[in-house]
C-alpha positions in Angstrom: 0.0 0.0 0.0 1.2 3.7 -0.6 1.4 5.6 2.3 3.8 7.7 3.8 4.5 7.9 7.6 4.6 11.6 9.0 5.8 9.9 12.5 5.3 13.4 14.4 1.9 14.1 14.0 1.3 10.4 13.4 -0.4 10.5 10.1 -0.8 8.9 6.9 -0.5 9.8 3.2 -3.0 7.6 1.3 -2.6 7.7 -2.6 -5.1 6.9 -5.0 -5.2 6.4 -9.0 -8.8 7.7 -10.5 -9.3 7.9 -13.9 -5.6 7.5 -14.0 -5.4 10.5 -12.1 -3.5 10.7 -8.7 -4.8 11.7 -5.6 -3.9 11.7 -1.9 -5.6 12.0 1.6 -3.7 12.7 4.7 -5.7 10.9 7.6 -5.1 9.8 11.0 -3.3 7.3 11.6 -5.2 5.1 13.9 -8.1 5.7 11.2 -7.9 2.8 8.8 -8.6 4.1 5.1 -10.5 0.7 4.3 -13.0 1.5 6.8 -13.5 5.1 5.9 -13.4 4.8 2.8 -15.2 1.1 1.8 -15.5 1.7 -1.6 -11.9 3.1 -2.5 -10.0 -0.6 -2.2 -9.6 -0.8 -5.9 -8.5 2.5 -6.5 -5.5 2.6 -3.6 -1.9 3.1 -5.4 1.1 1.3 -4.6 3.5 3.3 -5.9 4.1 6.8 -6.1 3.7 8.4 -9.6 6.4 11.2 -11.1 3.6 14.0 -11.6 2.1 15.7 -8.6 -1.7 14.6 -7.6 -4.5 16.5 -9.4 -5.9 16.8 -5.7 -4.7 16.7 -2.4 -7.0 16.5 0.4 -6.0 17.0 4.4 -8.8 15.5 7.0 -9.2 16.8 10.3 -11.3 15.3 13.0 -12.8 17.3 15.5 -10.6 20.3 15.0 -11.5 23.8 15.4 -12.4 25.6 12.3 -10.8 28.4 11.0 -12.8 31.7 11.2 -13.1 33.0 8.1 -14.8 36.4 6.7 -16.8 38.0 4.0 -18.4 34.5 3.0 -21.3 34.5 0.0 -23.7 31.7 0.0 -24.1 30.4 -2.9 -25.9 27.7 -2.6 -28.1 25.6 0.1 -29.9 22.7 -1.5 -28.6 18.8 -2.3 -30.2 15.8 -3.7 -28.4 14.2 -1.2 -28.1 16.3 1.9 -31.4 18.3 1.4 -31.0 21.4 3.4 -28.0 20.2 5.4 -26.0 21.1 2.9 -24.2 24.7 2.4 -22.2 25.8 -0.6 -20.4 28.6 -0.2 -17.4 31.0 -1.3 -14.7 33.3 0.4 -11.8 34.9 -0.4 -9.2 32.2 -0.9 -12.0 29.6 -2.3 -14.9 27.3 -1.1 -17.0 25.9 1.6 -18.7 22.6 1.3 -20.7 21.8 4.4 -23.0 18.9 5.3 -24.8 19.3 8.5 -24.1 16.1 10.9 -26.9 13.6 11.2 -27.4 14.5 14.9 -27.7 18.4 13.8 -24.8 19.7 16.2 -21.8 19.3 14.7 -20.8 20.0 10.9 -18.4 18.3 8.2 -17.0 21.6 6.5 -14.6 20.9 3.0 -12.4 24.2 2.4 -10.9 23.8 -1.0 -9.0 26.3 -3.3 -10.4 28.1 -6.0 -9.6 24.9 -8.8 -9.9 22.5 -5.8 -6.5 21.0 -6.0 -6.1 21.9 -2.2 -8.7 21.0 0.4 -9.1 20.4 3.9 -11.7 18.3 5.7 -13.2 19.3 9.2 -14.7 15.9 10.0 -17.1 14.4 12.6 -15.0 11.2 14.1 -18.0 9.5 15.4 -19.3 9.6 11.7 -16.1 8.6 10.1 -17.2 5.2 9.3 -20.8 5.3 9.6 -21.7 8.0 7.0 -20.5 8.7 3.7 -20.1 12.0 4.2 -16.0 11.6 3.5 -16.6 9.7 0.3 -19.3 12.1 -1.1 -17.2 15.0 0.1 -13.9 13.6 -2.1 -16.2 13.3 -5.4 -17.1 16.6 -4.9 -13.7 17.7 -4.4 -12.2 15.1 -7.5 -15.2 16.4 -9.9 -14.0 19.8 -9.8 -10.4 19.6 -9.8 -10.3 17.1 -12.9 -12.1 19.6 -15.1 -9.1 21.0 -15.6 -7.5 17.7 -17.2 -10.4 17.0 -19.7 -11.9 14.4 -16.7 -15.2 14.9 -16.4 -17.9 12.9 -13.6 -20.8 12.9 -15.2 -24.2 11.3 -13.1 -25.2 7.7 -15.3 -25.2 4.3 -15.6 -22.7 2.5 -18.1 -22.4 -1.1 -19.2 -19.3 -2.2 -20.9 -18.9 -4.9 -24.3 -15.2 -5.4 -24.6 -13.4 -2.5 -24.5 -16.3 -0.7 -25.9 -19.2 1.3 -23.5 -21.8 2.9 -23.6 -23.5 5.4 -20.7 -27.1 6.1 -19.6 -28.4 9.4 -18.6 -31.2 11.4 -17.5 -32.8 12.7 -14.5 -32.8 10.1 -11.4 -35.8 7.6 -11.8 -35.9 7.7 -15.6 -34.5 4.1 -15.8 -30.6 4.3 -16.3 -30.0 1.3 -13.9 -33.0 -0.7 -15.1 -32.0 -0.3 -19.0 -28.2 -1.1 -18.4 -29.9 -4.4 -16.7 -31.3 -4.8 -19.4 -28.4 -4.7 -21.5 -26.8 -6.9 -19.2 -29.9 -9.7 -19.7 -29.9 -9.4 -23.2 -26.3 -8.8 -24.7 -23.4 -11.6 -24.4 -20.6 -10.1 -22.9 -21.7 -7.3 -21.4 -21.3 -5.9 -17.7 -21.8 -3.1 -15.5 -18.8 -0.5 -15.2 -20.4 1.8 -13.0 -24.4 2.2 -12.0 -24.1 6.5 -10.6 -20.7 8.5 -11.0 -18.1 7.2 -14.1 -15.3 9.6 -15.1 -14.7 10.4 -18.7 -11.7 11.3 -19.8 -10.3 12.9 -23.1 -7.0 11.5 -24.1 -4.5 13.9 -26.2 -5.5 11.8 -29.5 -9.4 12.9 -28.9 -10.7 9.7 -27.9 -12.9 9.3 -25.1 -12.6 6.9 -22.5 -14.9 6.0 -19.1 -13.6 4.4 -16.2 -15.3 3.0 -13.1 -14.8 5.2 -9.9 -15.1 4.8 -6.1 -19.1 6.2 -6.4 -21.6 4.1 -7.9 -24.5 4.9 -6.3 -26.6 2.2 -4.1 -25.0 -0.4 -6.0 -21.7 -1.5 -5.7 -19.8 -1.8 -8.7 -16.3 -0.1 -7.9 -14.5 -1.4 -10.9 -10.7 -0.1 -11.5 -11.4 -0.7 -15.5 -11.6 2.3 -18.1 -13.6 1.5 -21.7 -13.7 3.7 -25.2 -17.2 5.4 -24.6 -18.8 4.7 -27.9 -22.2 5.5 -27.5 -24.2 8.0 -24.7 -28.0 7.8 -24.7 -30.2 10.1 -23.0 -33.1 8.3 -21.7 -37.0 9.3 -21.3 -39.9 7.2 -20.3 -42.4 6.9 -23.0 -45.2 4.8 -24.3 -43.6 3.5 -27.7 -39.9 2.8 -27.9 -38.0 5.6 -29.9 -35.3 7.2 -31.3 -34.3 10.8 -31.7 -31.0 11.5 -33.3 -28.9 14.4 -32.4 -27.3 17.4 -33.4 -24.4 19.2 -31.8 -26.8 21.5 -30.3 -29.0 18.8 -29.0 -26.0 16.9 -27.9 -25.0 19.3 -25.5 -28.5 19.6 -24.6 -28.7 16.2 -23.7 -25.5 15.6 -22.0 -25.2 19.2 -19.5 -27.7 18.1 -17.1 -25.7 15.2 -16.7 -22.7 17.4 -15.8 -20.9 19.3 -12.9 -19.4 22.7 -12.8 -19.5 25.3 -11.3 -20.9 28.3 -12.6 -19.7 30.9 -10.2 -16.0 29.8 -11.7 -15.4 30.6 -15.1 -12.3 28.2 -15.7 -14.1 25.1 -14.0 -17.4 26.1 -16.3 -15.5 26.7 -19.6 -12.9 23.7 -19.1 -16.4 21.0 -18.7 -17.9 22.7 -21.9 -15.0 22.6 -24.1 -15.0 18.4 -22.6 -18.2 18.5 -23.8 -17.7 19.4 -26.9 -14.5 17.2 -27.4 -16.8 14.2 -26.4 -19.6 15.4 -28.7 -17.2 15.0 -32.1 -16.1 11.5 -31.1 -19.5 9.8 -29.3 -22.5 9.1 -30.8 -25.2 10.9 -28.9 -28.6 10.1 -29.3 -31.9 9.8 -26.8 -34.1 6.6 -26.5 -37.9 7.4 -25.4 -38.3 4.1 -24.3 -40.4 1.2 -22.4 -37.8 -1.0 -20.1 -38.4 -4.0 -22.4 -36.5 -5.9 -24.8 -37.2 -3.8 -28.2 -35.3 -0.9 -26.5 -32.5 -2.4 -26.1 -32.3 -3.5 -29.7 -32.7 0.3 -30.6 -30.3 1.9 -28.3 -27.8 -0.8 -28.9 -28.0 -0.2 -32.9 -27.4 3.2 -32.8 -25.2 3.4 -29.7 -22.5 1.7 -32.1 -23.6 3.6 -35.1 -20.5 5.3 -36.0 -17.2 4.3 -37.9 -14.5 5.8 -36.0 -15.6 5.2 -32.3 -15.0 1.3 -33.4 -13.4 -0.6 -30.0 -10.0 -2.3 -31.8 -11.6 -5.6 -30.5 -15.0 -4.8 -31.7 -16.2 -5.0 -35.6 -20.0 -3.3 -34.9 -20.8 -3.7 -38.6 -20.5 -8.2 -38.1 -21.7 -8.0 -34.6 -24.6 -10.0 -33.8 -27.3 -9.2 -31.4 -26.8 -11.7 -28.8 -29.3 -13.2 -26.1 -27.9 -14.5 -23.3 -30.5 -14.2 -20.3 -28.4 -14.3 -17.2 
């Protein structure tokens, strides 16, 4: 395991490769990363890379916080924390804070401006009982990978080969339940990541996704990376359906799916110029769709519609249509 001893304050440096991207945590050392961070196992480095990290994050538990001043709200609602959550910014960056489940203490992130840097003001007693921590690092990771044409983006995404191909849409809409599908129906193919993949633009414009440490209620923490081929916007409907895109609608369809912030012009404009690096070499469509066997024949058609996004395992124009009910 990579870790790094710092014997006087008696901590640990733990690394980890996402997205083939390094990042470290200092922790205490009596806290054991594999229990604070469950999901993280496959993603631990055991060897220290040339570059520097992409992020660097300190936790402190039950410290006192640092007063700071002049702090703007910017924002106070979360999916996932409701209104325990606070966003906001002061002069030397942001605030992330999440409210503790027993309404008296607080888990407060401070993270520079590009979120290379932050520090985590942690609950102990809700170290390993809560996945605060965890959600708190994919915040932190989200944003500071813009920069490097890494992008999280909220879907589900099954994997042929080295070929894959993501679901998205807004939560209930059937990402999980169609990439089951996929799974049921088409030999060979497997879950990557069910919530939170990373896609990544390589210098030769290809786009790849990798599995990550957040995937969501199910666990599928996969240290594997795929050429994204296909990304397919889904909707409930009636009839099963499909609406081709164009650049505009592409972007359309795939923002939602998307994090930046808005406040920060060089976060913002690095995930739109991803986005439209990922638009030239995936095939972007959206399925209206049932969650039955005729939509996956349609979304799998045109999901591997294009030439050039051809896996070099993969010949789409010979490959059958498999059944293989597992």
């Amino acid at each position: 395991m990579n870790n790094h001893t710092h014997q006087s304050t008696k901590r640990f440096v733990y690394g980890f490769q996402i997205a083939e991207h390094y990042c470290t945590i200092t922790m205490p050392r009596n806290n054991v990363v594999e229990n604070c961070l469950p999901s993280f196992g496959a993603f631990l480095s055991h060897n220290i890379p040339v570059r520097d990290p992409i992020l660097t994050i300190d936790l402190q538990l039950d410290s006192i916080l640092p007063e700071v001043t002049n702090v703007k709200l910017l924002n106070n609602q979360s999916i996932a924390w409701g209104d325990r959550f606070r966003f906001e910014e002061w002069e030397q960056g942001y605030i992330t804070s999440i409210q503790s489940e027993g309404g008296l203490k607080q888990w407060k992130m401070f993270s520079s401006k590009d979120f290379k840097v932050s520090t985590i003001y942690g609950v102990e007693k809700e170290l390993e009982n809560t996945n605060i921590l965890s959600w708190l690092f994919m915040v932190a990771f989200g944003q500071a990978a813009l920069i490097h044409h890494t992008l999280l983006v909220h879907a589900s995404v099954v994997q042929i080969g080295r070929n894959a191909v993501a679901f998205l849409g807004k939560s209930g809409t059937g990402k999980s339940t169609h990439s089951k599908l996929w799974c049921n129906y088409i030999e060979n193919c497997s879950l990557l990541n069910d919530d939170n993949p990373a896609i990544r633009i390589k210098e030769d414009g290809t786009t790849w996704i990798y599995g990550t440490p957040w995937s969501g209620k199910t666990a599928c923490y996969k240290q594997e990376k795929a050429r994204l081929v296909g990304a397919v916007r889904l909707e409930q409907a009636a009839k099963n359906y499909w609406t081709p895109s164009t650049p505009k609608l592409s972007l359309l369809w795939l923002m939602p799916s998307f994090s930046a912030l808005r406040w920060n012009s060089i976060l913002f404009e690095s995930m739109l110029s991803s986005l439209e690096l990922i638009i030239k070499d995936v095939n972007v469509g959206k399925l209206s769709c049932k969650p039955d066997e005729e939509a996956v024949r349609i979304s799998y058609k045109h999901a591997f519609d294009k030439e050039n996004i051809t896996g070099a395992d993969i010949d789409v124009k010979n490959l059958p249509f498999v059944y293989s009910v597992k």
